[in-house]
Every structure is written in structure tokens, then in C-alpha cells.
PyMOL Python script that loads the backbone (N, CA, C, O; Angstrom):
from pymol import cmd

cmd.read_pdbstr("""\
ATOM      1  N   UNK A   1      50.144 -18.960 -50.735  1.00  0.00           N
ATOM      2  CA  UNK A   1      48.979 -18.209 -51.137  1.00  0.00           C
ATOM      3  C   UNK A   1      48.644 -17.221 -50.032  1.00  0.00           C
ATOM      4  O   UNK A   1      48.465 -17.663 -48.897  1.00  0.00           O
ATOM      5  N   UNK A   2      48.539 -15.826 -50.289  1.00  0.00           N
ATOM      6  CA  UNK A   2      48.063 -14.904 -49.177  1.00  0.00           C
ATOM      7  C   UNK A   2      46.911 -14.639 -49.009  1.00  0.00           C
ATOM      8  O   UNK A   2      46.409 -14.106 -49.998  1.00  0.00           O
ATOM      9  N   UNK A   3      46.399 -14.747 -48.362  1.00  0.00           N
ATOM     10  CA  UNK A   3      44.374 -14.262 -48.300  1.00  0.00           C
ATOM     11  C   UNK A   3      44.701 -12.548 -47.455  1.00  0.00           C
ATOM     12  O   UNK A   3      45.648 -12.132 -46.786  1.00  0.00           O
ATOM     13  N   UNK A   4      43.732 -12.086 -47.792  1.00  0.00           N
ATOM     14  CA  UNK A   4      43.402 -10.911 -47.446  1.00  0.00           C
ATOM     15  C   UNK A   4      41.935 -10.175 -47.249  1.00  0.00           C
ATOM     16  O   UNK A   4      41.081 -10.033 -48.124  1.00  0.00           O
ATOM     17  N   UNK A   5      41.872  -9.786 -46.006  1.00  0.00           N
ATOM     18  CA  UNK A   5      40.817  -9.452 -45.888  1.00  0.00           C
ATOM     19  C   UNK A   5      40.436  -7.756 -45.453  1.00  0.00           C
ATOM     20  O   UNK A   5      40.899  -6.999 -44.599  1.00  0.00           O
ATOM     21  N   UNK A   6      39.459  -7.622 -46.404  1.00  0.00           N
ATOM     22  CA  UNK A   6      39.554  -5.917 -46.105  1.00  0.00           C
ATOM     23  C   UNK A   6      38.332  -5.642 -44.691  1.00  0.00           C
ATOM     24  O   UNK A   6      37.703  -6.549 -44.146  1.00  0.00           O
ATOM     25  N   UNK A   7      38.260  -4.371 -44.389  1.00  0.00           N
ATOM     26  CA  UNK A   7      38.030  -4.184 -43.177  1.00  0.00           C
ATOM     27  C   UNK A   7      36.337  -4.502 -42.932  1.00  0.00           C
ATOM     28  O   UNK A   7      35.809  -5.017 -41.946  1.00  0.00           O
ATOM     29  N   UNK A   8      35.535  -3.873 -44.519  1.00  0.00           N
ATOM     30  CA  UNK A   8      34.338  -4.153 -44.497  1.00  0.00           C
ATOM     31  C   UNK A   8      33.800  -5.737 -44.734  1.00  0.00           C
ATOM     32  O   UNK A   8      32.591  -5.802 -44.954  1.00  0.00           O
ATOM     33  N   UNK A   9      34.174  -6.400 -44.728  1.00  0.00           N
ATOM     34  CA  UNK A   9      34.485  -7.548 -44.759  1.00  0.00           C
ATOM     35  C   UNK A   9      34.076  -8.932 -43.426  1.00  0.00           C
ATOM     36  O   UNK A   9      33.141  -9.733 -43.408  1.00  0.00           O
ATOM     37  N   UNK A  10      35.080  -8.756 -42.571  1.00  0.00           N
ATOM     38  CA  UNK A  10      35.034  -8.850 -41.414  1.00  0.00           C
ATOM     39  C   UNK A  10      33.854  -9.044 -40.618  1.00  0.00           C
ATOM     40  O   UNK A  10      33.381  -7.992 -40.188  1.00  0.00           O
ATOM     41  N   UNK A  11      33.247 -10.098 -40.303  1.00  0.00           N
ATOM     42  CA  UNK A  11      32.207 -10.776 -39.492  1.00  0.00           C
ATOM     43  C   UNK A  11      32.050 -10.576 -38.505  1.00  0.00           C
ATOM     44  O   UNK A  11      32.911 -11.325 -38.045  1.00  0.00           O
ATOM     45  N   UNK A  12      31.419  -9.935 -37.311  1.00  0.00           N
ATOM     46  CA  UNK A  12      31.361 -10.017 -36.348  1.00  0.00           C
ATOM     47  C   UNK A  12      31.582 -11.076 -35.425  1.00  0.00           C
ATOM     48  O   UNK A  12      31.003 -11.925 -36.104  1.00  0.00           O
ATOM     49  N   UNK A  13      31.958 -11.713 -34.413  1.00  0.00           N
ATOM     50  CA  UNK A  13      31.687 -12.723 -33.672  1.00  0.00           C
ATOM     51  C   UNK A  13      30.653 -13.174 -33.309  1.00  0.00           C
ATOM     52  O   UNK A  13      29.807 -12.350 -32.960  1.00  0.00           O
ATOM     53  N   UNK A  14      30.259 -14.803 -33.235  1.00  0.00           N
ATOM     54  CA  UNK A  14      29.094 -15.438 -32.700  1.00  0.00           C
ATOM     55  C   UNK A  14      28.871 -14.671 -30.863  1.00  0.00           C
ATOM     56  O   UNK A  14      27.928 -14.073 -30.345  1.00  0.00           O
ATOM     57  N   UNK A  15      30.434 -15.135 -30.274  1.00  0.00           N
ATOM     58  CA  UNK A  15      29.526 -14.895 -28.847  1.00  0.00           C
ATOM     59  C   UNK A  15      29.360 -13.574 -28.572  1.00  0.00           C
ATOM     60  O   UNK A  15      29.110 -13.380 -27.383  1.00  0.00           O
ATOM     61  N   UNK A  16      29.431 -12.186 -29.527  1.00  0.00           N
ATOM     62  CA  UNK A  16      29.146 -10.910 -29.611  1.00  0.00           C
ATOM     63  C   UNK A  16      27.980 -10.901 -29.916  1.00  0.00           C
ATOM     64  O   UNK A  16      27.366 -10.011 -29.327  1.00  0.00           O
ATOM     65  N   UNK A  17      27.241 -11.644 -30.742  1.00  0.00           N
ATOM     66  CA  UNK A  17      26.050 -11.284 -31.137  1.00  0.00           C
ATOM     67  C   UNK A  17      25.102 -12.284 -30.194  1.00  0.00           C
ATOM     68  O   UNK A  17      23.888 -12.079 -30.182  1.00  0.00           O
ATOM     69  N   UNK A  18      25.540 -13.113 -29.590  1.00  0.00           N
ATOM     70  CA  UNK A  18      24.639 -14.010 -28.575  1.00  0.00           C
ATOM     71  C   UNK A  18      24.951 -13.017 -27.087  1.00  0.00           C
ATOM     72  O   UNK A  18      24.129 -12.812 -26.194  1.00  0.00           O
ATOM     73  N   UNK A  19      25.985 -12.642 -27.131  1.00  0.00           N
ATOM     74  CA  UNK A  19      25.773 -11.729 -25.237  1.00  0.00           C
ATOM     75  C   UNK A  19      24.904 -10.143 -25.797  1.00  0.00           C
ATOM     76  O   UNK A  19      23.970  -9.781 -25.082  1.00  0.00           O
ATOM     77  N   UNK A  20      25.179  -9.445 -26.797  1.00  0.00           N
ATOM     78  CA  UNK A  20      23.892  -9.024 -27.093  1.00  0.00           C
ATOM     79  C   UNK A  20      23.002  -9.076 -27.147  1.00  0.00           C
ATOM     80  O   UNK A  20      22.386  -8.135 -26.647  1.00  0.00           O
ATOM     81  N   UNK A  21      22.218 -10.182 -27.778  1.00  0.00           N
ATOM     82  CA  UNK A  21      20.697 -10.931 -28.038  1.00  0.00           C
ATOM     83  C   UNK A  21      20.658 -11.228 -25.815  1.00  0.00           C
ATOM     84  O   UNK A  21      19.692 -10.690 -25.274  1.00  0.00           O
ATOM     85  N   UNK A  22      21.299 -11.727 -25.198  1.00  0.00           N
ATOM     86  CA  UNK A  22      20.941 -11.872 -24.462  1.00  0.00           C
ATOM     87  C   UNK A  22      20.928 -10.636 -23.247  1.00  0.00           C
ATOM     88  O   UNK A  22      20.339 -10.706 -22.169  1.00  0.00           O
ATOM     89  N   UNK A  23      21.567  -9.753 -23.639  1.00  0.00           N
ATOM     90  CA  UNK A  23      21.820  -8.360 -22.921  1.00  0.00           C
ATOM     91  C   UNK A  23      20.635  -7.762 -23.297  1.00  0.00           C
ATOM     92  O   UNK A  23      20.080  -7.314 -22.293  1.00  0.00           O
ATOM     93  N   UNK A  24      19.810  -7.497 -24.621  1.00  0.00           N
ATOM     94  CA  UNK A  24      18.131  -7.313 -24.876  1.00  0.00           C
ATOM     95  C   UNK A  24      17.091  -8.062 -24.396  1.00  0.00           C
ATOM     96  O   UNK A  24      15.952  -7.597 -24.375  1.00  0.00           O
ATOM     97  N   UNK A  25      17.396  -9.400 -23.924  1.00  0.00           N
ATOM     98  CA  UNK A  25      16.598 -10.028 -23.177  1.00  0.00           C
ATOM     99  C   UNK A  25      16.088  -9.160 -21.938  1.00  0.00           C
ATOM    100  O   UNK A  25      15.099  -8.477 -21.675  1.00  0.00           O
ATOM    101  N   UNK A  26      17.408  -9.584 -21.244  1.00  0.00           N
ATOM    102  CA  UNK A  26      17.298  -9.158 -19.946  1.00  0.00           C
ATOM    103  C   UNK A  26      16.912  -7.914 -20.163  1.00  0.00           C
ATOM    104  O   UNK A  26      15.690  -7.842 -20.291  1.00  0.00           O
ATOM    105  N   UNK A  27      17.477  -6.888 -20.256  1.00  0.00           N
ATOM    106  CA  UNK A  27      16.671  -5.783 -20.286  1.00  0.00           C
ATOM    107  C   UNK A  27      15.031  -5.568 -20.585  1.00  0.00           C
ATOM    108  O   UNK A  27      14.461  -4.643 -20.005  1.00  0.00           O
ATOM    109  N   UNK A  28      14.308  -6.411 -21.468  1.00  0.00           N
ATOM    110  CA  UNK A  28      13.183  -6.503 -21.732  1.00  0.00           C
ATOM    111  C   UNK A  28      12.468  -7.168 -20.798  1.00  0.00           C
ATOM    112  O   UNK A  28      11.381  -6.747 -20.404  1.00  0.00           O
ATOM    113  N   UNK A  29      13.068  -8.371 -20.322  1.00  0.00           N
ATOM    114  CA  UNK A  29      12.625  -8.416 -19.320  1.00  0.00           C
ATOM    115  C   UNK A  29      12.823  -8.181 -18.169  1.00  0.00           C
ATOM    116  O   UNK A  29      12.335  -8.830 -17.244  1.00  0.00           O
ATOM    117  N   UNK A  30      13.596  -7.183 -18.051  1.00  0.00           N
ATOM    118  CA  UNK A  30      13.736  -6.465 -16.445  1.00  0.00           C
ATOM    119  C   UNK A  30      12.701  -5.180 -16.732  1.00  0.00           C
ATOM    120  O   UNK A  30      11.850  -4.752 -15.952  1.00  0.00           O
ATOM    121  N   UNK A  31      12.875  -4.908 -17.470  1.00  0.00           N
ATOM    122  CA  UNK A  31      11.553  -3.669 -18.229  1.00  0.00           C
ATOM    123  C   UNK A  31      10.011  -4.666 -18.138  1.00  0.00           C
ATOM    124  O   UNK A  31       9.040  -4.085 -17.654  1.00  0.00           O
ATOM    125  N   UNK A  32       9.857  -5.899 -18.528  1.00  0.00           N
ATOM    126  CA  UNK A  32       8.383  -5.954 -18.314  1.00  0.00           C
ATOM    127  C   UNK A  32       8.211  -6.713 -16.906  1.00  0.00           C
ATOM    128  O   UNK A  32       7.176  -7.364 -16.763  1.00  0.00           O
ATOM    129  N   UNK A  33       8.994  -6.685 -16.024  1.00  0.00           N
ATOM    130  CA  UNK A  33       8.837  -7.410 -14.682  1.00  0.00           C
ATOM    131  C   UNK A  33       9.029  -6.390 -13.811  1.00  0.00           C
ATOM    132  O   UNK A  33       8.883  -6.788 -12.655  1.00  0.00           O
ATOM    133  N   UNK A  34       9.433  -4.653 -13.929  1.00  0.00           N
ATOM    134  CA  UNK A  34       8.856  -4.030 -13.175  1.00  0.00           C
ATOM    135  C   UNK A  34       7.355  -3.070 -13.712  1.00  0.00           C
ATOM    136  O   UNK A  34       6.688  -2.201 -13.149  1.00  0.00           O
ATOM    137  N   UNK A  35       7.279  -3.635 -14.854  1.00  0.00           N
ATOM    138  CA  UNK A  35       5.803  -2.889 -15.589  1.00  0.00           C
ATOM    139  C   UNK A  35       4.807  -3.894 -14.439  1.00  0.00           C
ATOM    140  O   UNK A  35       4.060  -3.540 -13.527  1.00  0.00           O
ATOM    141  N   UNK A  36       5.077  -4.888 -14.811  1.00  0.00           N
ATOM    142  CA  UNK A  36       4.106  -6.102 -14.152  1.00  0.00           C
ATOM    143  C   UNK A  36       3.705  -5.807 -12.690  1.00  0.00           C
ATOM    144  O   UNK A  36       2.601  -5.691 -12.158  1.00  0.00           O
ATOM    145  N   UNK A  37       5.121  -5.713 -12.159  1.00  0.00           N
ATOM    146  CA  UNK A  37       4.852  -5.260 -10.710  1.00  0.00           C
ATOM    147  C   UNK A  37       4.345  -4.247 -10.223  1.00  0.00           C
ATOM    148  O   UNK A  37       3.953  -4.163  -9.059  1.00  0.00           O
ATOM    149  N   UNK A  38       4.296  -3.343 -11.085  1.00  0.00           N
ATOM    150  CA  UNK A  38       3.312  -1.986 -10.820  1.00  0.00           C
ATOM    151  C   UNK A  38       1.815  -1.601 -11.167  1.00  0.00           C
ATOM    152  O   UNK A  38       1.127  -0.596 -10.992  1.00  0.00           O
ATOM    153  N   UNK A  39       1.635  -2.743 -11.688  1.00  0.00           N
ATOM    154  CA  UNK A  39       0.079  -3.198 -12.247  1.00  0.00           C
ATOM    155  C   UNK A  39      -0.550  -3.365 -11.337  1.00  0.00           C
ATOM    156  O   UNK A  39      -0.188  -4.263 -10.576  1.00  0.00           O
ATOM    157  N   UNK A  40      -1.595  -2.693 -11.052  1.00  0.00           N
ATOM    158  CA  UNK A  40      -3.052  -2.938 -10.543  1.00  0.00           C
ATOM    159  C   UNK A  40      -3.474  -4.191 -10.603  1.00  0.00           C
ATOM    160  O   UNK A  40      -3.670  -4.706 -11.704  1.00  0.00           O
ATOM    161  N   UNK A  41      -3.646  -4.765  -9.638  1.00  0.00           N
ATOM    162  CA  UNK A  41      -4.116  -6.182  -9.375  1.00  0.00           C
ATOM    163  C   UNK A  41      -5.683  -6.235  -9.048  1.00  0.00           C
ATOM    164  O   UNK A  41      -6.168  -6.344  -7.922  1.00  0.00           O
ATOM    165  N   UNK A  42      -6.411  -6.132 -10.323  1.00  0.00           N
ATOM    166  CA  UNK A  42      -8.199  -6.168 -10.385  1.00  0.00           C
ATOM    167  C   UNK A  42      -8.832  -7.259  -9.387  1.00  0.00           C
ATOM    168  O   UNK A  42      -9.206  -6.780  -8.317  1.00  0.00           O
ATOM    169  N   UNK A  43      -8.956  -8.190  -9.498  1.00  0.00           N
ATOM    170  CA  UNK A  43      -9.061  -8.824  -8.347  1.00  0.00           C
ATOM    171  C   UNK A  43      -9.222  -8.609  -6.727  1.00  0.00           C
ATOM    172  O   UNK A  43     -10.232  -8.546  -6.026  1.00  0.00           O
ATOM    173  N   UNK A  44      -7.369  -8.494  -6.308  1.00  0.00           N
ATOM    174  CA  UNK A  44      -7.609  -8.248  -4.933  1.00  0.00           C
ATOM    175  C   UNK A  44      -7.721  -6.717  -4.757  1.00  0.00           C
ATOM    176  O   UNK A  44      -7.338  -6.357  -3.644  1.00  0.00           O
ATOM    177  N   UNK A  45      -8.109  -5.808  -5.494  1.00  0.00           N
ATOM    178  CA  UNK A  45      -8.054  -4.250  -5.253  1.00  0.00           C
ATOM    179  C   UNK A  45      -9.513  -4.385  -5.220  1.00  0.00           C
ATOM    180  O   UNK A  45      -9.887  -3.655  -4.303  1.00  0.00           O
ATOM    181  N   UNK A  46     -10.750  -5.083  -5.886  1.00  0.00           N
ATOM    182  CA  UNK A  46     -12.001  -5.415  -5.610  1.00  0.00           C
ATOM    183  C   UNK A  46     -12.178  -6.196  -4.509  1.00  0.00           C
ATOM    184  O   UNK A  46     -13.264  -5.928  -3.994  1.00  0.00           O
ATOM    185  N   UNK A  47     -11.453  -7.234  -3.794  1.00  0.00           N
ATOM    186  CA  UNK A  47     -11.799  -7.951  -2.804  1.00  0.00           C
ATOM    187  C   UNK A  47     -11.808  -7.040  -1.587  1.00  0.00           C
ATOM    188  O   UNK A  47     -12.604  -7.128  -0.653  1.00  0.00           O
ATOM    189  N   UNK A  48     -10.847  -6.172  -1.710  1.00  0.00           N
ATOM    190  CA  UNK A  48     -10.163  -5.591  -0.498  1.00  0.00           C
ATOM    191  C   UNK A  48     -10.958  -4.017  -0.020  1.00  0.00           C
ATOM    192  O   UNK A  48     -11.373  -3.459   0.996  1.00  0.00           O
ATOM    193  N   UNK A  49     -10.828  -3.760  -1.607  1.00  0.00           N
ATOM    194  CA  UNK A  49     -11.544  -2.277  -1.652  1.00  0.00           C
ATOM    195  C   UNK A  49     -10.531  -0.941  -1.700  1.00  0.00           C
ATOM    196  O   UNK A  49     -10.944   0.211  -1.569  1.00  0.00           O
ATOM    197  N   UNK A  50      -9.398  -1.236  -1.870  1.00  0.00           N
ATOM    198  CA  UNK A  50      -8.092  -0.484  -2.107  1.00  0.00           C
ATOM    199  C   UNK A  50      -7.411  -0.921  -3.608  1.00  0.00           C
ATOM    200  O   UNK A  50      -7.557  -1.690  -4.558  1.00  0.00           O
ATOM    201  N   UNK A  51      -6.654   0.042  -3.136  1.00  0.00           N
ATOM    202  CA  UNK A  51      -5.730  -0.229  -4.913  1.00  0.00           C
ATOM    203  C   UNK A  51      -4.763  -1.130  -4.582  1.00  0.00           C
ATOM    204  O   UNK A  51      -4.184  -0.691  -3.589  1.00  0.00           O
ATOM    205  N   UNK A  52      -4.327  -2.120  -4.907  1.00  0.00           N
ATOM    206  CA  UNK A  52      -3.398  -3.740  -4.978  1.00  0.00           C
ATOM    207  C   UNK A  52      -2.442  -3.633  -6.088  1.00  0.00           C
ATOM    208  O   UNK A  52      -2.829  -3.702  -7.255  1.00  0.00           O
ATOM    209  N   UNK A  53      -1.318  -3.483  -5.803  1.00  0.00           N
ATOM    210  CA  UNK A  53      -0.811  -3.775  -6.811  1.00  0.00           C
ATOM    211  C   UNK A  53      -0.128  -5.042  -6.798  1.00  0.00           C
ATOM    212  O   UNK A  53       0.029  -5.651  -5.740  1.00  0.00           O
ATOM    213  N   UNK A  54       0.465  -5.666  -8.366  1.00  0.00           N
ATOM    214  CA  UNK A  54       1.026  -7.368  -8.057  1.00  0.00           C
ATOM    215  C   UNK A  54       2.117  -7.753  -7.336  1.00  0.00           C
ATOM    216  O   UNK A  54       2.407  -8.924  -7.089  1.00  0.00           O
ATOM    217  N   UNK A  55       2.954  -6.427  -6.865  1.00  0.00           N
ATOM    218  CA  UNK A  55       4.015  -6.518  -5.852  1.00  0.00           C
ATOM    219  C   UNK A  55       3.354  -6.518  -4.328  1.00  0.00           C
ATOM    220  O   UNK A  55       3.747  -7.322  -3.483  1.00  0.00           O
ATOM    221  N   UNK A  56       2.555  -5.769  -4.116  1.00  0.00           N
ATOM    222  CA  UNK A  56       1.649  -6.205  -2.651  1.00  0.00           C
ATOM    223  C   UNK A  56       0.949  -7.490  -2.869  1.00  0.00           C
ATOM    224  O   UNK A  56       0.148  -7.892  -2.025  1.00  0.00           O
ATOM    225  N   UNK A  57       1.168  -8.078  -3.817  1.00  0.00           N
ATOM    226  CA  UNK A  57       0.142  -9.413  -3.658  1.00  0.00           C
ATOM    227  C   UNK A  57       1.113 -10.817  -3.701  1.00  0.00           C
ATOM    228  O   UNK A  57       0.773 -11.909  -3.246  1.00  0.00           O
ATOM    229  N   UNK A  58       2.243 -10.543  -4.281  1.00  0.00           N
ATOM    230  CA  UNK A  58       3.408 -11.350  -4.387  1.00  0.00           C
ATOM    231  C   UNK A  58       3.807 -11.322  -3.116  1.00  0.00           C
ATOM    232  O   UNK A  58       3.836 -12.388  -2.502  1.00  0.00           O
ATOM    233  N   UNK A  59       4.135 -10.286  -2.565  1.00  0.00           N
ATOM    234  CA  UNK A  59       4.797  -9.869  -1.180  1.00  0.00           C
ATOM    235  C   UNK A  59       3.845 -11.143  -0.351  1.00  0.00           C
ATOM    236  O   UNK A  59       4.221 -12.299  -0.154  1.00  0.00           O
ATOM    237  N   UNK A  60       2.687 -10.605  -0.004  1.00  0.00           N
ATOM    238  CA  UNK A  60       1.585 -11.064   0.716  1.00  0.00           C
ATOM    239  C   UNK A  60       2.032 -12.746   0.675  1.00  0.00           C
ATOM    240  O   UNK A  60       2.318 -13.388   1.686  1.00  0.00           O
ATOM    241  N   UNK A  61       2.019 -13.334  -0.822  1.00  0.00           N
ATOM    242  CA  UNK A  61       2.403 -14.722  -0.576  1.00  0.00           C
ATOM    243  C   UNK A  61       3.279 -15.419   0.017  1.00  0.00           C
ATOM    244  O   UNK A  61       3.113 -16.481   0.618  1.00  0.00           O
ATOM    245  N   UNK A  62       4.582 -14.607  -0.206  1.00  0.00           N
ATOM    246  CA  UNK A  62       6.107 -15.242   0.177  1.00  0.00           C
ATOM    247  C   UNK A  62       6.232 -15.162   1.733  1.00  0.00           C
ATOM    248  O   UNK A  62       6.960 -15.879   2.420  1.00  0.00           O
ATOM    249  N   UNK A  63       5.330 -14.084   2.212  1.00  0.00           N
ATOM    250  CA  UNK A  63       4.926 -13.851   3.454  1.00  0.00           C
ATOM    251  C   UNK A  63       4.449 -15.273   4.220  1.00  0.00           C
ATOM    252  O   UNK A  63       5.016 -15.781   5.187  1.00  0.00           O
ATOM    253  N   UNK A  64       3.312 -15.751   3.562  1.00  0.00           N
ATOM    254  CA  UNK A  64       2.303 -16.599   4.005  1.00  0.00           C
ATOM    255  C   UNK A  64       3.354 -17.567   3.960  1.00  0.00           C
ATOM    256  O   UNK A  64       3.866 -18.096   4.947  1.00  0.00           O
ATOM    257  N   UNK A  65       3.660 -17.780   2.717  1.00  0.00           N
ATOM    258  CA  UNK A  65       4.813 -19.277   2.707  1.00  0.00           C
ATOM    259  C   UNK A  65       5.911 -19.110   3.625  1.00  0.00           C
ATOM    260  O   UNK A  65       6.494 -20.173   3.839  1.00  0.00           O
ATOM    261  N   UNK A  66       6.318 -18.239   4.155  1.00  0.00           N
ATOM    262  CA  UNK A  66       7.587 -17.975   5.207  1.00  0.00           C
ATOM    263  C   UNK A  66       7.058 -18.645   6.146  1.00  0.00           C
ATOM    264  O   UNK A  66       7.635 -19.622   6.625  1.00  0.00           O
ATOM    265  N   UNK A  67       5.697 -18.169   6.626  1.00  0.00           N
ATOM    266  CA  UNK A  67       4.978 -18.229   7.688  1.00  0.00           C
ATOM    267  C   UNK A  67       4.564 -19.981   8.047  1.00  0.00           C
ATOM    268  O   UNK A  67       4.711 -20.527   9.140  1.00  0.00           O
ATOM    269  N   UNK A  68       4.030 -20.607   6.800  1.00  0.00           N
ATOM    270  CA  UNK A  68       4.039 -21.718   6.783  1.00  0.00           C
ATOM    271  C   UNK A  68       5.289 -22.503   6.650  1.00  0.00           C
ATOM    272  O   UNK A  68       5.170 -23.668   7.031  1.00  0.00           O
ATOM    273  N   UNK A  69       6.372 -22.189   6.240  1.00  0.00           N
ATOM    274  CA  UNK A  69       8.016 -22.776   6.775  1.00  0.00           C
ATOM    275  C   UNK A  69       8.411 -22.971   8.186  1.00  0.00           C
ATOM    276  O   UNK A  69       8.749 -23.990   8.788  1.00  0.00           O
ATOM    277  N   UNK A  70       8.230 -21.205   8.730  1.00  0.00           N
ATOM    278  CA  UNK A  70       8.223 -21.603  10.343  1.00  0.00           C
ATOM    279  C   UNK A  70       7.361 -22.190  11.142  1.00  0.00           C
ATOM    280  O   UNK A  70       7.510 -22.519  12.319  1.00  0.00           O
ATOM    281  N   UNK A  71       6.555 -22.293  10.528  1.00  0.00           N
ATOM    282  CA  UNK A  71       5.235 -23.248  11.749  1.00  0.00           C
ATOM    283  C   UNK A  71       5.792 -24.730  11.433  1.00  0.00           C
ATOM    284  O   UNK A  71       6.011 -25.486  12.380  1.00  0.00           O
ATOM    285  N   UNK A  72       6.021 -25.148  10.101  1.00  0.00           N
ATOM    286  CA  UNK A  72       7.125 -26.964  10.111  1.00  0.00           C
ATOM    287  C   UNK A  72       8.243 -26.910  10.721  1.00  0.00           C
ATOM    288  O   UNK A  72       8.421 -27.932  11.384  1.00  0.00           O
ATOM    289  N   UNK A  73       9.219 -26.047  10.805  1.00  0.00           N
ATOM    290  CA  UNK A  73       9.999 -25.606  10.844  1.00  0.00           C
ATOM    291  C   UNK A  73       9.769 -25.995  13.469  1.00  0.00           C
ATOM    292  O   UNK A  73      10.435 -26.598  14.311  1.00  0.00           O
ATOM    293  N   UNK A  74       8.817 -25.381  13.475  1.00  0.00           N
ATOM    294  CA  UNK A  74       8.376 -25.567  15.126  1.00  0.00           C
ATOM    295  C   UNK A  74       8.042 -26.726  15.103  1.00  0.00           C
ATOM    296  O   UNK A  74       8.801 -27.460  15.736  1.00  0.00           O
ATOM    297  N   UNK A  75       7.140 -27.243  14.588  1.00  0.00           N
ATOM    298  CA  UNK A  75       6.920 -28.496  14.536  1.00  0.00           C
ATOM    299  C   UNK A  75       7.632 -29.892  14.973  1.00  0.00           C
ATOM    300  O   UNK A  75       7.670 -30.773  15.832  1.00  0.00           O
ATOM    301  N   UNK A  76       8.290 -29.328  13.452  1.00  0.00           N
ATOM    302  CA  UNK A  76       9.803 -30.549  13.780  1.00  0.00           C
ATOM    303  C   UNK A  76      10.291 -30.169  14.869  1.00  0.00           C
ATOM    304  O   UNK A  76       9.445 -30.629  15.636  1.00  0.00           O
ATOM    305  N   UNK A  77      11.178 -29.568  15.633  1.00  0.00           N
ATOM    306  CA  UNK A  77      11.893 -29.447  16.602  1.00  0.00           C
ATOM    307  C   UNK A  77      10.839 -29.309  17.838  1.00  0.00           C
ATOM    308  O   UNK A  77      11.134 -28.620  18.815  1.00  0.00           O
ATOM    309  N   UNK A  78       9.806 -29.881  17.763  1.00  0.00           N
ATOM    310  CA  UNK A  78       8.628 -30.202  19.002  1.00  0.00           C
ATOM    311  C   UNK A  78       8.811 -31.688  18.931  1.00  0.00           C
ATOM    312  O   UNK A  78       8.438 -32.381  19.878  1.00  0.00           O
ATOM    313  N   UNK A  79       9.269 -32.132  18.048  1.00  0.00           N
ATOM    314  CA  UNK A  79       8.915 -33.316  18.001  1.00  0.00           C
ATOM    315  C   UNK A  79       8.068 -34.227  16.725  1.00  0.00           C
ATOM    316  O   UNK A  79       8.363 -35.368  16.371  1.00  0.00           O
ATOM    317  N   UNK A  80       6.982 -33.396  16.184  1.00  0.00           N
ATOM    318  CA  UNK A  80       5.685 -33.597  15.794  1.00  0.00           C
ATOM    319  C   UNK A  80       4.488 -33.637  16.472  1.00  0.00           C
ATOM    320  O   UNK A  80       3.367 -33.638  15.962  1.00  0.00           O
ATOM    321  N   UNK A  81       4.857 -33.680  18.004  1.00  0.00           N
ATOM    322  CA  UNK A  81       3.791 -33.824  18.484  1.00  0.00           C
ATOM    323  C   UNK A  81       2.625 -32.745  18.449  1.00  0.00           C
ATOM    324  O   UNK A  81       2.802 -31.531  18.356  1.00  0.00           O
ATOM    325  N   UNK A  82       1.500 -33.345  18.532  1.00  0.00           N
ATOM    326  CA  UNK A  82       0.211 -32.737  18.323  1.00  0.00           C
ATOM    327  C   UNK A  82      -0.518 -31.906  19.548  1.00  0.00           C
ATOM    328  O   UNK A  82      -1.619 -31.386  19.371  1.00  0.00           O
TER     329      UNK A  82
END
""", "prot")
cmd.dss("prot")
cmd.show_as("cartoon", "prot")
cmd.util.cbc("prot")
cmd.orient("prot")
């Protein structure tokens, strides 16, 4: 028995249409994670009295947490002592 299949016919592939769906991801969200980061941060732009955006305020944290790594970070190799 011969099967035959004409051209319009023809299915696309599953992992074609899943690395697509996931190639629109990413892009969407690489598109709303630098929208985000360029956002005015209401809050600390009122605390401060300048314009904040959520990348100066992210920054600011990873900062602080660095900062608090190396102070355990001295710590331990003091010893612990107080």
C-alpha cells in the first residue's frame, strides 16, 4: 500500500512550534524586564527627592547584600570573634 502525502498537508513539527512559543517568551520577556528597569521607582524617587529608577534600586540592593557577604565573609576568617 503507498501513502502519499501532498505538500499542503504536512504538519509542522512539535519541537518547532515549542522553540518558537519559547523564542516569544523570551523575547517578551526580555522586552518587559528592560521596560521594568527603566521605570520610575515612586517610592524611593519620593524618599530621596530625585528620579529612581528600578535598576538604581536593584543595583543599590545587590550592593548592600555583597556588602553583607563580605562582612561574614571577615568574620569567619577572624575567627568569629567579637
Amino acid at each position: 500500500m503507498q501513502q502519499t502525502i501532498q505538500l499542503g498537508q504536512v504538519r509542522p513539527s512539535v519541537l518547532s512550534n515549542v522553540g518558537r512559543t519559547v523564542k516569544n517568551w523570551r523575547e517578551e520577556l526580555s522586552h518587559n524586564l528592560v521596560t521594568w528597569l527603566a521605570t520610575k521607582n515612586e517610592w524611593f524617587s519620593a524618599f530621596t527627592g530625585e528620579t529612581v529608577t528600578n535598576k538604581h534600586v536593584l543595583l543599590a540592593h545587590l550592593y548592600m547584600v555583597a556588602l553583607v557577604v563580605v562582612m561574614m565573609v571577615a568574620g569567619w576568617l577572624e575567627g568569629g570573634a567579637l
